[in-house]
GUVO-739587 format. One record per residue: residue number from 1; y, z, x of N, C-alpha, C in turn; residue in three letters. Coordinates in pm, 1 decimal. Example, Ala and Ser with C-alpha at 12.3 -4.5 7.8 and 13.67 -1.06 7.14 Angstrom:
> i|n.y|n.z|n.x|ca.y|ca.z|ca.x|c.y|c.z|c.x|aa
> 1|-569.0|780.0|1319.0|-450.0|780.0|1230.0|-330.0|780.0|1320.0|ala
> 2|-225.0|708.0|1285.0|-106.0|714.0|1367.0|3.0|787.0|1290.0|ser
//
This chain:
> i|n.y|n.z|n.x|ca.y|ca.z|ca.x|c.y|c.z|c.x|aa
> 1|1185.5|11053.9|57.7|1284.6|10969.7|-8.7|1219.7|10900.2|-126.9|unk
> 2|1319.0|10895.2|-215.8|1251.6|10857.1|-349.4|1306.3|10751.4|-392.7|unk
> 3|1215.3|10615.3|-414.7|1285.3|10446.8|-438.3|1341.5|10488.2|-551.0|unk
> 4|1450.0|10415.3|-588.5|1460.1|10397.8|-771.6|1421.0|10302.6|-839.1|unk
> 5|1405.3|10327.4|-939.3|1323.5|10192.5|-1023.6|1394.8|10099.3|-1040.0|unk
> 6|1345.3|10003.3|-1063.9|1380.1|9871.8|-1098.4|1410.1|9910.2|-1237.4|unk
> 7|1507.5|9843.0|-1340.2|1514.4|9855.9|-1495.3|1529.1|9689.1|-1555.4|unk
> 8|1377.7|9751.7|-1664.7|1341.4|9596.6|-1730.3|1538.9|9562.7|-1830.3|unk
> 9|1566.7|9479.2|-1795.9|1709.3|9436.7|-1936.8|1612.0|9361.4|-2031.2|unk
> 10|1555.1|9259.4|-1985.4|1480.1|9176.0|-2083.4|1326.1|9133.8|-2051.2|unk
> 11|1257.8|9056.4|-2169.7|1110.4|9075.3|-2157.1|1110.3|8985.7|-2239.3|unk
> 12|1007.7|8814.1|-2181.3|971.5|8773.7|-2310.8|821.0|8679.0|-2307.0|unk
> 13|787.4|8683.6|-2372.9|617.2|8648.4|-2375.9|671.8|8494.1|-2291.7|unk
> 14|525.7|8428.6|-2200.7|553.3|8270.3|-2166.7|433.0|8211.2|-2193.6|unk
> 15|315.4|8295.5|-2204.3|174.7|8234.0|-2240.5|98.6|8325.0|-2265.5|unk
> 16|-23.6|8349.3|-2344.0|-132.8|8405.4|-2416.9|-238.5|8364.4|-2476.3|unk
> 17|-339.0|8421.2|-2388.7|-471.2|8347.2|-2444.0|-548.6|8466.4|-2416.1|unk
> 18|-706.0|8493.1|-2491.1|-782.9|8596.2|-2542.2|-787.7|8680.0|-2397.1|unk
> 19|-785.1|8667.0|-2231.3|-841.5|8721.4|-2144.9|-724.9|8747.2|-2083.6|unk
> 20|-573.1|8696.6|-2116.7|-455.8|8711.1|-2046.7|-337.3|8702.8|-2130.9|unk
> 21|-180.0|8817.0|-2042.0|-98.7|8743.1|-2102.8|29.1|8723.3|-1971.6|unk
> 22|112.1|8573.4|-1953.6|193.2|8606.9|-1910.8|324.3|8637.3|-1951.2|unk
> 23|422.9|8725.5|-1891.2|543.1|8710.8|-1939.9|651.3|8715.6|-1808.0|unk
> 24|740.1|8708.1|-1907.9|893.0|8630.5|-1789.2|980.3|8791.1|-1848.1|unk
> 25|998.2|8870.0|-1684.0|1098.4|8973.8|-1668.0|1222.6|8918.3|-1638.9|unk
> 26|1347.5|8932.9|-1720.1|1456.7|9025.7|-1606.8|1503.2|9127.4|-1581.1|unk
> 27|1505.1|9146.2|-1449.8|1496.9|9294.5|-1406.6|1610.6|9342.8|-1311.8|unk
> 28|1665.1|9409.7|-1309.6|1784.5|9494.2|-1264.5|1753.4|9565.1|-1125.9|unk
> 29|1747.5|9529.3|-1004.3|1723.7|9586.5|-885.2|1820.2|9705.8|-827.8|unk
> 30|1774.3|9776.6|-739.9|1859.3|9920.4|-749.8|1982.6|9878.2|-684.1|unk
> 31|2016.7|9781.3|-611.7|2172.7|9716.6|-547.1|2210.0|9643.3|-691.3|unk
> 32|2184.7|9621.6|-784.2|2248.3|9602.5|-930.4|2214.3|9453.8|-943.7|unk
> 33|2194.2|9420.2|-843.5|2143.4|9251.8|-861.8|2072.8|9219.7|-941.8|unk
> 34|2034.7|9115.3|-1057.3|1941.4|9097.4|-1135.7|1838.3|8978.9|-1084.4|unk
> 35|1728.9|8959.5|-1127.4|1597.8|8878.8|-1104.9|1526.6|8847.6|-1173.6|unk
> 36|1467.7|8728.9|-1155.2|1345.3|8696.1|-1227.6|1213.9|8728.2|-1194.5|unk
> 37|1154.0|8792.5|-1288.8|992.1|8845.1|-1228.1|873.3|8791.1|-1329.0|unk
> 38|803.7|8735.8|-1324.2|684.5|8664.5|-1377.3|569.0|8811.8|-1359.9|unk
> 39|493.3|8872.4|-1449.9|404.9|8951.3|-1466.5|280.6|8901.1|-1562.7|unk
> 40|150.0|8873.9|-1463.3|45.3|8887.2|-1529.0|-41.9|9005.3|-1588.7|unk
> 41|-47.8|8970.8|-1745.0|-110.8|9126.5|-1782.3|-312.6|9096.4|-1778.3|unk
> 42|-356.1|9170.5|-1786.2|-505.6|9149.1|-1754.2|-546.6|9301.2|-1808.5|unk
> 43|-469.7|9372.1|-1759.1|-513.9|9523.8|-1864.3|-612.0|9587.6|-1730.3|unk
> 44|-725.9|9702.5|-1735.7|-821.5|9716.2|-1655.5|-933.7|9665.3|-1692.6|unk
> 45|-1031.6|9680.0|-1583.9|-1142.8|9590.9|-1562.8|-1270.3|9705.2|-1483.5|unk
> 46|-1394.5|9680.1|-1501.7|-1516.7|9771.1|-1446.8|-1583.3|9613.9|-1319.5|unk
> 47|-1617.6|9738.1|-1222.2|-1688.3|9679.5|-1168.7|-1856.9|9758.5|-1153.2|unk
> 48|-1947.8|9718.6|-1145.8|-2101.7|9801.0|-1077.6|-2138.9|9733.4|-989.1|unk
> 49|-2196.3|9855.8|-881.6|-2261.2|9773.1|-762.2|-2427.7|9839.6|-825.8|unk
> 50|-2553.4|9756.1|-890.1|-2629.0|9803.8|-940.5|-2748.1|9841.1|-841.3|unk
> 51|-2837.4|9920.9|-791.9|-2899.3|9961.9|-714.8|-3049.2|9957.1|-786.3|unk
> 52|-3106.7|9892.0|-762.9|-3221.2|9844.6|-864.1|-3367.4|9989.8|-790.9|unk
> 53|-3346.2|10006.4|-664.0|-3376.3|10135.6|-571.9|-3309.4|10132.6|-422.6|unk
> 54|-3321.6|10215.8|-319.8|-3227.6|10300.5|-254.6|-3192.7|10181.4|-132.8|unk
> 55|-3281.6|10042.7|-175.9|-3245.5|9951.7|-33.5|-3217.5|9775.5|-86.2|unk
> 56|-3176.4|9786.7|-249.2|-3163.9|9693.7|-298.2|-3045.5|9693.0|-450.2|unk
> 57|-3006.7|9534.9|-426.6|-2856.6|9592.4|-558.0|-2922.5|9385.9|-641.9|unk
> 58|-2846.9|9441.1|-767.2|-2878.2|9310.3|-845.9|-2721.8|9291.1|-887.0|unk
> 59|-2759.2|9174.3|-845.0|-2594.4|9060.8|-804.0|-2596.2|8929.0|-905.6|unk
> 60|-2497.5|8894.4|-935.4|-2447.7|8767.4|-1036.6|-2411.8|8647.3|-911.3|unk
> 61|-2428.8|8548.8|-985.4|-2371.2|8437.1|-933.4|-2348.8|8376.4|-1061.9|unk
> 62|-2231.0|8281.4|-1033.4|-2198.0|8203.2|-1176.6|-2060.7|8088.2|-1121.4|unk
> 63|-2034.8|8026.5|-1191.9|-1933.7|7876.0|-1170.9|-1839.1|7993.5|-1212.8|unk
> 64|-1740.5|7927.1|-1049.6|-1578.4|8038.2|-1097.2|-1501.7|7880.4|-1083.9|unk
> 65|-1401.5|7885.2|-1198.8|-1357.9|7744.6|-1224.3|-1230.6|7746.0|-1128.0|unk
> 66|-1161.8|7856.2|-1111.1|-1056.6|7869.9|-1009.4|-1059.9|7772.5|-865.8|unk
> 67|-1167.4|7845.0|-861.2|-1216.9|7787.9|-669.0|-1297.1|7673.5|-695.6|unk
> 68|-1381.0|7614.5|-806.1|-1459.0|7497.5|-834.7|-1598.4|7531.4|-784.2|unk
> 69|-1677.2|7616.2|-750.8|-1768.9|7677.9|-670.0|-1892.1|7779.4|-768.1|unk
> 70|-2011.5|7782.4|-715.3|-2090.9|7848.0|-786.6|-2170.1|7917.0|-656.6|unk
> 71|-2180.5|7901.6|-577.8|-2235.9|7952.7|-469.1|-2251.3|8113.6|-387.3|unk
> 72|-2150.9|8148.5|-483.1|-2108.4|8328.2|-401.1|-2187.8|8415.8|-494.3|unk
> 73|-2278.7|8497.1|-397.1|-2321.3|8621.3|-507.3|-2185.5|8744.7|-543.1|unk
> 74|-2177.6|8806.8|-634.9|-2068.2|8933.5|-656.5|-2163.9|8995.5|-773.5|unk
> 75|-2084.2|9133.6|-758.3|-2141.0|9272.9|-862.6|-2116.4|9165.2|-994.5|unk
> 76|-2177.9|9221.2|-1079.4|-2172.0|9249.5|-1223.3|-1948.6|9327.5|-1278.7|unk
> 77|-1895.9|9236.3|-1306.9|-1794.7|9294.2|-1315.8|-1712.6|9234.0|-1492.4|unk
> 78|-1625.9|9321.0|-1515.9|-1589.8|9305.7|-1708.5|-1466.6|9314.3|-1699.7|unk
> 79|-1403.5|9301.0|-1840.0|-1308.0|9349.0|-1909.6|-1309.5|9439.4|-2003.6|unk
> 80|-1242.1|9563.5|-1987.3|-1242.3|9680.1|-2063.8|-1182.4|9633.1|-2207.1|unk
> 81|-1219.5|9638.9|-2263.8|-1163.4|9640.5|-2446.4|-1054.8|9732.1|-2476.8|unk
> 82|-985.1|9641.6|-2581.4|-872.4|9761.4|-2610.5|-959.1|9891.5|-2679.4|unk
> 83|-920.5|10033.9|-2667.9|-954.4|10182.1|-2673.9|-1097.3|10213.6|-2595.9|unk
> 84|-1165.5|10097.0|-2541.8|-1266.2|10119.4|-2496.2|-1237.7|10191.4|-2368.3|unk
> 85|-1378.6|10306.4|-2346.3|-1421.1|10409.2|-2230.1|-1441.6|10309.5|-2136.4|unk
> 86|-1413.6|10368.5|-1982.1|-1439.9|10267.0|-1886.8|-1619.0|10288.9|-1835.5|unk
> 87|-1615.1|10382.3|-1883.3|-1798.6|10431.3|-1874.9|-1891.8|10327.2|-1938.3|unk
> 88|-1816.3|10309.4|-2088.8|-1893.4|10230.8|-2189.5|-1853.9|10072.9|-2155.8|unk
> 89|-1773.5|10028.0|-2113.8|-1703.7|9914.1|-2090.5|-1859.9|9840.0|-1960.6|unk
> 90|-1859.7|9997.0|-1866.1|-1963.4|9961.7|-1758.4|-2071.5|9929.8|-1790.1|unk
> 91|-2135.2|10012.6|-1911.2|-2250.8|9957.4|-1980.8|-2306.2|9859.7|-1993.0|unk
> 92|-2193.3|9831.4|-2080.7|-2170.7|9697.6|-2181.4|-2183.1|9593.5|-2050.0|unk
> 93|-2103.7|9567.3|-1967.9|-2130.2|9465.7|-1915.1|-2245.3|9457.4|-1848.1|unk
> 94|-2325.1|9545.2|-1739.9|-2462.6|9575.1|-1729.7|-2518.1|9518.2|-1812.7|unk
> 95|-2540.3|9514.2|-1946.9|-2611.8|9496.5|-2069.9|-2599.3|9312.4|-2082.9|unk
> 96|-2488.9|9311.4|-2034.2|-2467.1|9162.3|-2110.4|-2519.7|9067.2|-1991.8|unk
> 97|-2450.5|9175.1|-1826.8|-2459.0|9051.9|-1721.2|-2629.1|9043.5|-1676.0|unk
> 98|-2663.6|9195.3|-1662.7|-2753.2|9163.8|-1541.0|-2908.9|9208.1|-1656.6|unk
> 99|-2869.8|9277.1|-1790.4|-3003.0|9334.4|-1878.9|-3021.1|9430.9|-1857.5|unk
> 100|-2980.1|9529.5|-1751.3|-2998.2|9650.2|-1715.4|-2906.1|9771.6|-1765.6|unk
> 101|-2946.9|9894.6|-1819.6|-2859.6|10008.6|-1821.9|-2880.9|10109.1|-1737.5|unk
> 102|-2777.1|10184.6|-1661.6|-2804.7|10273.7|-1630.6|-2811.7|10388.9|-1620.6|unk
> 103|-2910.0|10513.0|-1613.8|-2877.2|10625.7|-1613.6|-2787.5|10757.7|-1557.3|unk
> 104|-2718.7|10641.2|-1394.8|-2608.4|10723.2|-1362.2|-2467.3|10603.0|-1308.1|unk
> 105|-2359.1|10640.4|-1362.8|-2290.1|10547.3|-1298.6|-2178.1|10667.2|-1242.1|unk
> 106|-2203.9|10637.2|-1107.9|-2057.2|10695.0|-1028.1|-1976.1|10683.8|-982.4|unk
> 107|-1857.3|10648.4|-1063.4|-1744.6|10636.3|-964.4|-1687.0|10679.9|-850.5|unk
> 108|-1629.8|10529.1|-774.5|-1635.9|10526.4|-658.7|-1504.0|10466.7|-616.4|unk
> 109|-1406.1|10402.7|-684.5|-1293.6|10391.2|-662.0|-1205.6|10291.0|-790.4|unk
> 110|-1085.2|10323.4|-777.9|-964.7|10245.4|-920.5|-864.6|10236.4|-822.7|unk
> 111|-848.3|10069.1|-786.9|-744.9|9999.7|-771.4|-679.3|9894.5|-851.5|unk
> 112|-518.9|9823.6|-749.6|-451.9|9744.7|-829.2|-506.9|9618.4|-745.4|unk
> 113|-593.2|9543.1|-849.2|-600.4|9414.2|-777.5|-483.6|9294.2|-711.0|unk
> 114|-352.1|9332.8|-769.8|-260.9|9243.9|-658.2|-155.4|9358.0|-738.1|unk
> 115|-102.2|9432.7|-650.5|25.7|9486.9|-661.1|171.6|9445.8|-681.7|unk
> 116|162.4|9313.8|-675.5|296.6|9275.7|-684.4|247.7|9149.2|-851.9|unk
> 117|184.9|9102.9|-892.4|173.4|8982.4|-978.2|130.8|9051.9|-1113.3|unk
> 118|1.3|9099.8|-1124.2|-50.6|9137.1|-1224.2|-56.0|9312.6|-1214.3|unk
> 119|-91.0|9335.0|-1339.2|-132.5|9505.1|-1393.2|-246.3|9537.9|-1409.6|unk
> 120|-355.8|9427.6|-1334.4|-501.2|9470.1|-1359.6|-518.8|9619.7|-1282.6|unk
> 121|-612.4|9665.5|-1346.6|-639.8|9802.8|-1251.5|-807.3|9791.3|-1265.3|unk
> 122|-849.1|9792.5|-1149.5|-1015.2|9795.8|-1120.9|-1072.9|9926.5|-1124.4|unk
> 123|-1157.2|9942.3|-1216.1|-1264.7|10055.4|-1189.7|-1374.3|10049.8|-1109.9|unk
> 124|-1437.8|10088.7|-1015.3|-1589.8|10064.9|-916.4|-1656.8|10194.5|-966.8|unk
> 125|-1781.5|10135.1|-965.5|-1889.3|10256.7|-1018.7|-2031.1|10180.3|-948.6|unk
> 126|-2095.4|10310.7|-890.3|-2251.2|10292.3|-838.7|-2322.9|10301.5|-975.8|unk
> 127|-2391.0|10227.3|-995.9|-2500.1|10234.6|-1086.6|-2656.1|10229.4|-1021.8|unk
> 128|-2735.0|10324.2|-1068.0|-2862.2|10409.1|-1031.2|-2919.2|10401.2|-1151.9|unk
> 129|-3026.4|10432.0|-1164.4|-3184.4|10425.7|-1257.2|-3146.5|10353.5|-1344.2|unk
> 130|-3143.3|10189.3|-1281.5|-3163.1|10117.3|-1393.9|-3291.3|10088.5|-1485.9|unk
> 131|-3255.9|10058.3|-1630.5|-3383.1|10020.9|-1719.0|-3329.3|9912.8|-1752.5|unk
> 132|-3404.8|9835.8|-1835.2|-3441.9|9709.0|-1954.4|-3321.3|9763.7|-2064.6|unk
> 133|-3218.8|9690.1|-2098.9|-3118.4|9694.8|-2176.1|-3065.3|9564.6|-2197.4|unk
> 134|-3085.5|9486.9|-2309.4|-2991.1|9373.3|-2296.9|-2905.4|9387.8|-2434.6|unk
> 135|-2782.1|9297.5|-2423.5|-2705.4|9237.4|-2518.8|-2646.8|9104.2|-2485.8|unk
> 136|-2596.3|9033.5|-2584.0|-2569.3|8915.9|-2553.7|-2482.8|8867.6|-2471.4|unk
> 137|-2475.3|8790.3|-2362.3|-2367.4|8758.5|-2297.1|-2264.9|8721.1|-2325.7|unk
> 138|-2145.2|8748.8|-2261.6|-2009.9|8627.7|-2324.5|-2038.9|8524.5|-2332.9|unk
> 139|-1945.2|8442.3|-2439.6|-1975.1|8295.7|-2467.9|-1887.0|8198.6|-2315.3|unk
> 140|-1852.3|8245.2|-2222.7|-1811.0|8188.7|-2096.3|-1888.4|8226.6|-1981.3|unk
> 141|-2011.6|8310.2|-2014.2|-2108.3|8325.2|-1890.5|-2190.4|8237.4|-1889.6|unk
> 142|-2222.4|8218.4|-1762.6|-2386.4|8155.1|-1764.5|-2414.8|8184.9|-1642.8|unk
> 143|-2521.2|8284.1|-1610.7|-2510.2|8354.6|-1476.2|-2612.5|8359.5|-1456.8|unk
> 144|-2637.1|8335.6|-1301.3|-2775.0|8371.7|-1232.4|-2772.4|8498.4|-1201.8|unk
> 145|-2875.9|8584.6|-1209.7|-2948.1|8662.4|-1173.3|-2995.3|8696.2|-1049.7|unk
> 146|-2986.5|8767.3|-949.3|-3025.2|8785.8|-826.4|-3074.3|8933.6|-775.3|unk
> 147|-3183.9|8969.9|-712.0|-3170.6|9110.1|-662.9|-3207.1|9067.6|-504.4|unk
> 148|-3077.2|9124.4|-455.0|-3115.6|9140.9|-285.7|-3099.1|9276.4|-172.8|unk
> 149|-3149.8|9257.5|-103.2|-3082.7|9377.4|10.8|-2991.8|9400.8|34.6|unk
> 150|-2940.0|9513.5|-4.6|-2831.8|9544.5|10.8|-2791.0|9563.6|160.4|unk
> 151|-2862.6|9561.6|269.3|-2779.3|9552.1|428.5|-2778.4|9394.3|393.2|unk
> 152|-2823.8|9280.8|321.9|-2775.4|9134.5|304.0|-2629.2|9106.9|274.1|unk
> 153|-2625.3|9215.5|135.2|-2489.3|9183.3|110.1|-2425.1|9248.2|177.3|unk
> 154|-2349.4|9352.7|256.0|-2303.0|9400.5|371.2|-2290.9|9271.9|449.1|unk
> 155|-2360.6|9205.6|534.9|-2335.5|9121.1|571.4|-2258.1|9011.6|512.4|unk
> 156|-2305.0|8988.5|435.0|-2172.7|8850.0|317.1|-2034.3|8927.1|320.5|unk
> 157|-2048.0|9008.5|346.1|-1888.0|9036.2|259.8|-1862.6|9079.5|415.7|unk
> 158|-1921.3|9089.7|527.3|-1828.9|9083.7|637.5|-1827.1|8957.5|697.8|unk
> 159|-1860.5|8892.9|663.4|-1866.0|8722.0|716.5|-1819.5|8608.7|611.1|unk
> 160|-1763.2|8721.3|561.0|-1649.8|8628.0|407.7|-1754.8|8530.2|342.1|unk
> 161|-1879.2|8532.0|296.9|-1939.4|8446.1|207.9|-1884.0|8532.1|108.3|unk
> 162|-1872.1|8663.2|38.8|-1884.1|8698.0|-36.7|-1702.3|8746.5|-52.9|unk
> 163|-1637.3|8667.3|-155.2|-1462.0|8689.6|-138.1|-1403.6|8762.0|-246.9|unk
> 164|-1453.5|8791.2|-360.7|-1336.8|8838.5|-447.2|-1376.3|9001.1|-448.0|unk
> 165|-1241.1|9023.6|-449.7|-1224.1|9137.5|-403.5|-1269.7|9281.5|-466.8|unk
> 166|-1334.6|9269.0|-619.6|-1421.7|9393.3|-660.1|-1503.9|9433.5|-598.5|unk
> 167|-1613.5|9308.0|-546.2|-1756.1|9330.9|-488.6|-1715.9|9334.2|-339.1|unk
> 168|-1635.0|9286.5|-261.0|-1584.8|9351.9|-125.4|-1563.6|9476.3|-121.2|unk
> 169|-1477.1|9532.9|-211.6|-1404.1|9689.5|-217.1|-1553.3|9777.1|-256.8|unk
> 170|-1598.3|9746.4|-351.0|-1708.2|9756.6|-385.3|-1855.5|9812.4|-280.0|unk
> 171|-1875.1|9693.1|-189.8|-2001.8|9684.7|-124.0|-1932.0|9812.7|18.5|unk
> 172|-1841.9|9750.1|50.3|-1762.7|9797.5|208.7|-1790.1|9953.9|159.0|unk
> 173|-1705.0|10063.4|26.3|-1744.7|10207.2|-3.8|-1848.7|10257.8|15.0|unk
> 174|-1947.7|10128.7|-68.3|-2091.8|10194.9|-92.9|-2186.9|10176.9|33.0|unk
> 175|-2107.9|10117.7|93.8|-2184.0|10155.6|250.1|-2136.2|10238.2|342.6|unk
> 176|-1974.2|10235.9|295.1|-1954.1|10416.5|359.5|-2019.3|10521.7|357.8|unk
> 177|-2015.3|10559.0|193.3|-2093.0|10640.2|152.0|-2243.8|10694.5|189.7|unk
> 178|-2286.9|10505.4|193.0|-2488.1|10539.8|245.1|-2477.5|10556.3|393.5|unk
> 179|-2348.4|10556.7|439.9|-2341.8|10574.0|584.6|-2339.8|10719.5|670.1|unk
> 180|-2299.8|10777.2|520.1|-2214.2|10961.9|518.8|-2341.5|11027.3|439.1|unk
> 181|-2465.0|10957.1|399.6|-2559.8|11054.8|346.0|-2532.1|11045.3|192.5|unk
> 182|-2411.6|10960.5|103.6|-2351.9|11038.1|-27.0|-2428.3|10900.0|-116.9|unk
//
């Protein structure tokens, strides 16, 4: 069985700033009823889980102003640029967050970070043979630096120290994977 779409009637900007935009839908539901729908745009986004060698990953920490908190380690994660590759996007942030580039990045999964609010779409990629690569950070980072064991972080992210949901989706695969030999 096949839903029918919803049809946009109207669309109009409600806020915009360099990392977001929101806007105000009305939208036409398939019983003909109309609604109001609020949509956050965010565009896609890269995440890396970086593997510095086969029993260790290098992790960010930084002040997330949302939650008021600086305390949680998470991957290295970006915003893709408009026409930008999500390969190069991965780089780039590597470069900016942690100084490192790497010689293999493999993707490992593209989700919708909230299916019903926003249109972000997440890229995950393993990153392997890292080197010495830097570029300048964003002018809103200021990030610690960390390399730990990766059975450590496994643990954080099953005992909820570790919460937003790239580096969960993230860590939970890449231990499937080292679980399956891949």
């Amino acid at each position: 069985m096949s839903l029918a779409p919803w049809k946009t009637l109207s669309s109009r900007e409600a806020y915009k700033n360099p990392w977001l935009r929101l806007r105000e839908d009305i939208a036409e539901m398939p019983n003909g009823k109309q609604t109001l729908y609020g949509v956050i745009e965010l565009g896609h986004c890269v995440g890396m889980l970086p593997f510095i060698d086969d029993n260790h990953v290098v992790m960010v920490r930084q002040y997330r102003y949302v939650f008021g908190e600086n305390g949680r380690w998470e991957m290295p994660t970006g915003g893709i640029e408009h026409g930008e590759d999500p390969l190069a996007a991965a780089q780039r942030e590597l470069m900016e967050e942690i100084h490192y580039r790497a010689d293999s990045l493999t993707w490992i999964n593209s989700f919708y970070s909230s299916k019903s609010a926003t249109d972000e779409v997440c890229h995950l990629y393993i990153a392997r043979g890292l080197t010495p690569a830097q570029l300048p950070p964003d002018d809103t980072e200021f990030l610690e630096i960390g390399i730990l064991p990766f059975d450590a972080v496994v643990q954080m992210v099953l005992s909820s120290e570790i919460r937003d949901v790239m580096t969960v989706t993230g860590v939970l695969i890449a231990d499937r994977l080292r679980r399956l030999g891949g």
